[in-house]
C-alpha positions in Angstrom: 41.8 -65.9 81.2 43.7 -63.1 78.9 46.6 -63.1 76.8 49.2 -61.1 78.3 52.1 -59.7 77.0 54.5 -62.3 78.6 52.5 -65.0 78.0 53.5 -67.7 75.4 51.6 -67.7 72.2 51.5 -70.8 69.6 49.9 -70.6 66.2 47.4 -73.1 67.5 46.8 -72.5 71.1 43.3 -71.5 72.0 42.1 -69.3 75.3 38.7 -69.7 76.1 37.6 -71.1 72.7 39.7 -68.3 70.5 42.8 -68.0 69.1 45.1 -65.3 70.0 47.5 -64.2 67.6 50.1 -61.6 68.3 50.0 -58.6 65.8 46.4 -59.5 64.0 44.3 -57.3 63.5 40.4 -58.9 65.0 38.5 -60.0 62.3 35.7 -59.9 64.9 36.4 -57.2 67.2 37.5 -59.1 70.1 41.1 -57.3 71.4 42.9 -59.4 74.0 45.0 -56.9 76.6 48.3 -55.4 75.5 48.0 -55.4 72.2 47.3 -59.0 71.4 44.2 -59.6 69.0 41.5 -62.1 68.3 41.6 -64.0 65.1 37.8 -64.4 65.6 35.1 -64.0 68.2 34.2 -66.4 71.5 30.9 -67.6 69.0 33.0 -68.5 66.3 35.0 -71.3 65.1 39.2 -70.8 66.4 41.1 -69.0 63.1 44.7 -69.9 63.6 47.6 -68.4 62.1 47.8 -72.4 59.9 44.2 -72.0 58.7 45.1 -68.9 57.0 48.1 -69.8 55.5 45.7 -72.6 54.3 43.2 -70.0 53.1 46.4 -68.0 51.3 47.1 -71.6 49.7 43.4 -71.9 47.9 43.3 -68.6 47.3 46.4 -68.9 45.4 45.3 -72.3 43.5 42.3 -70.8 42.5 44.2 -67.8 40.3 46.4 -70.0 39.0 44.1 -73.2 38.5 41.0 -71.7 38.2 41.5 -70.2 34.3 40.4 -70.8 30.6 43.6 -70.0 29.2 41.8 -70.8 25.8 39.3 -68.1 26.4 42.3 -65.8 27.8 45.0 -63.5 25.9 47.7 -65.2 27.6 49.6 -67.0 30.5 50.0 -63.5 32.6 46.3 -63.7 34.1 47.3 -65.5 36.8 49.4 -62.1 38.2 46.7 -60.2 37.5 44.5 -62.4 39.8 46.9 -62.1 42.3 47.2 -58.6 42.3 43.1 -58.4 42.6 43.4 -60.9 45.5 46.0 -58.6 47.2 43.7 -55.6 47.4 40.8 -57.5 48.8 42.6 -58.8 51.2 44.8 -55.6 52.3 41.2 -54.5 53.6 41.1 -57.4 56.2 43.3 -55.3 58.5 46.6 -57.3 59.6 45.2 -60.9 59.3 44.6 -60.1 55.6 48.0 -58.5 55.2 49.3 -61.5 57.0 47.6 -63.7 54.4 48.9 -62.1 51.3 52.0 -62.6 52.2 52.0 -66.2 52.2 50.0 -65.8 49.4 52.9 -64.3 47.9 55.1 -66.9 49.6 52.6 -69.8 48.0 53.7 -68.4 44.8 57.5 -68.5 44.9 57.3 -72.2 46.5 55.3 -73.5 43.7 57.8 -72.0 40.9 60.5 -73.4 42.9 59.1 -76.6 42.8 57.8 -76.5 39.2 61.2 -75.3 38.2 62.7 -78.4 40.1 60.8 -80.7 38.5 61.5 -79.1 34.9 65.5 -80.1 35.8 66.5 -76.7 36.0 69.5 -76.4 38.1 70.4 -74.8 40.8 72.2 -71.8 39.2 69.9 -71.4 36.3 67.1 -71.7 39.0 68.9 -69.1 41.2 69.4 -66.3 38.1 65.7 -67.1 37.1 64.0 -66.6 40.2 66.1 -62.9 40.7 64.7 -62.0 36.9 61.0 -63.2 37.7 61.0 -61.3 41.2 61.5 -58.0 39.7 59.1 -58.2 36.7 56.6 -60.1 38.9 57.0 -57.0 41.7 57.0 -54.4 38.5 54.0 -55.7 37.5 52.2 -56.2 40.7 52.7 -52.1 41.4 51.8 -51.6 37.8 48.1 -53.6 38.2 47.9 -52.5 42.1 48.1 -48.9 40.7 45.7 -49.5 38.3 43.2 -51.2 39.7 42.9 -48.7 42.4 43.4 -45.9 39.6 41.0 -44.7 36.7 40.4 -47.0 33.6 43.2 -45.0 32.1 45.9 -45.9 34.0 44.9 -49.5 34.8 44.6 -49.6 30.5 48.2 -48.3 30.6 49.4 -51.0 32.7 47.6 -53.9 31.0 49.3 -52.8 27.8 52.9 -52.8 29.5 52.3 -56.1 31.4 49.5 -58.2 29.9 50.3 -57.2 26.1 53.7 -55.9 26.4 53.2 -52.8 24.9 51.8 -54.7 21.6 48.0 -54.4 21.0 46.8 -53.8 17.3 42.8 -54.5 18.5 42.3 -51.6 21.3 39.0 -53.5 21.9 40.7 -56.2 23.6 42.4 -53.6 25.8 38.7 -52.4 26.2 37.2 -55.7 27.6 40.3 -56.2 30.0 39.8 -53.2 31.8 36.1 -54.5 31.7 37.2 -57.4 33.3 39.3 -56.1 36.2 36.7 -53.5 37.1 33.9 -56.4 37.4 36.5 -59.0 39.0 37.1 -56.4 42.1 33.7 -55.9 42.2 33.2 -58.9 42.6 35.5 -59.9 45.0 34.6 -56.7 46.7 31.4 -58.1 47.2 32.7 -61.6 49.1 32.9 -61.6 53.5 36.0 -61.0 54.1 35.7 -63.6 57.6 35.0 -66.1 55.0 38.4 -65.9 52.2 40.4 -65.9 55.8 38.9 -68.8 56.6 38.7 -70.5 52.9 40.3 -68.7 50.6 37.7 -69.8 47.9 37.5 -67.5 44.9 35.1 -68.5 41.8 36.3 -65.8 38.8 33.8 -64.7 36.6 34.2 -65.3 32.9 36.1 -63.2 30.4 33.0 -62.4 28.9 29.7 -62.2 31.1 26.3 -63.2 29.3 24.7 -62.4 32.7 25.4 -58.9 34.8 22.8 -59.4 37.1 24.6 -63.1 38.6 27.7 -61.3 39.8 25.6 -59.9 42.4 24.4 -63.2 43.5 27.2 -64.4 45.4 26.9 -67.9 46.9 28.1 -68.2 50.2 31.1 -70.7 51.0 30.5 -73.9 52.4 32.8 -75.3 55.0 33.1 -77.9 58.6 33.4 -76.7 62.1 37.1 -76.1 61.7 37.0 -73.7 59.2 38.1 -76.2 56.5 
């Protein structure tokens, strides 16, 4: 049995032990006919368009959650997580663009709901949300050019966003540009068939007392279902 192009498609409606998802790129190589794609293969667990929106919600937990903001400059890491997370991602074909974006979408839900609890109205909420899009979209071109930039220009944009345009120690600059290069590398270094199905990112320390462990990268652990 194939998908076909007039046949109905749910999020979570498997053909022959897969799920088809129109407009996803195969994380497995499996292509249903007319254009529809295989989240994974006929071996492999069913990836449903829910699951990654429940990868996109751990991965964005663990930049926001996942920080020693005592060990950090200040409270704009989290972006610049988020950013890194992007790029990896982006290189997952469509399922991983799909995935940012309700990484993206995870974001604006949990200010919204922070901002709720704070008592904020709905105006105040409203004119806020406007202001943090654009210097939250600013910054994201500004890291996303950066990161896949020389040290320069990823320097340049870590002293607009991350120290705005203030930094009296260029040493600090120095070990932040450190720390971006050796967080992609990182990150670089994780399957991409497992952050679509968990989303689980471990961040290495600000400052790493041992090079050689960022190559040891522990593989995910996770049930039948992909959760």
């Amino acid at each position: 049995m194939f998908c076909t192009q007039d046949s109905p498609v749910r999020e979570d409606s498997p053909v022959r032990g897969l799920t088809c998802v129109r407009g996803l790129t195969c994380v497995r190589g499996l292509t249903c006919v007319r254009g529809l794609t295989c989240v994974r293969g006929l071996t492999c667990a069913p990836v449903s368009l829910q699951k990654i929106k429940i990868a996109a919600l751990r991965m964005y937990t663990c930049c926001v959650e996942r920080i020693n903001y005592d060990q950090f400059f200040d409270s704009e890491e989290p972006k610049l997580l988020l950013t890194m997370c992007l790029v990896r991602m982006r290189q997952e074909g469509r399922a991983g663009k799909y995935m940012c974006r309700y990484i993206v979408h995870s974001m604006w839900e949990d200010v919204e709901q922070r901002s709720k609890i704070m008592g904020v109205d709905a105006t105040h909420r409203k004119e806020a949300l406007k202001a943090m899009t654009e210097t939250f979209y600013a910054a994201l071109f500004g890291y996303d050019e950066g990161v896949l930039s020389d040290d320069r220009v990823l320097a340049a944009a870590l002293w607009r966003n991350l120290f705005n345009c203030e930094c009296e120690d260029p040493r600090q600059l120095e070990l932040l540009v450190q720390y971006v290069r050796k967080q992609m590398q990182f990150i670089d270094s994780l399957n991409g068939e497992d952050l679509l199905l968990t989303g689980e990112v471990k961040w290495r320390p600000l400052e790493e007392h041992n090079a050689q462990s960022i190559l040891k990268v522990a593989t995910p652990t996770y049930n039948d279902t992909g959760l």
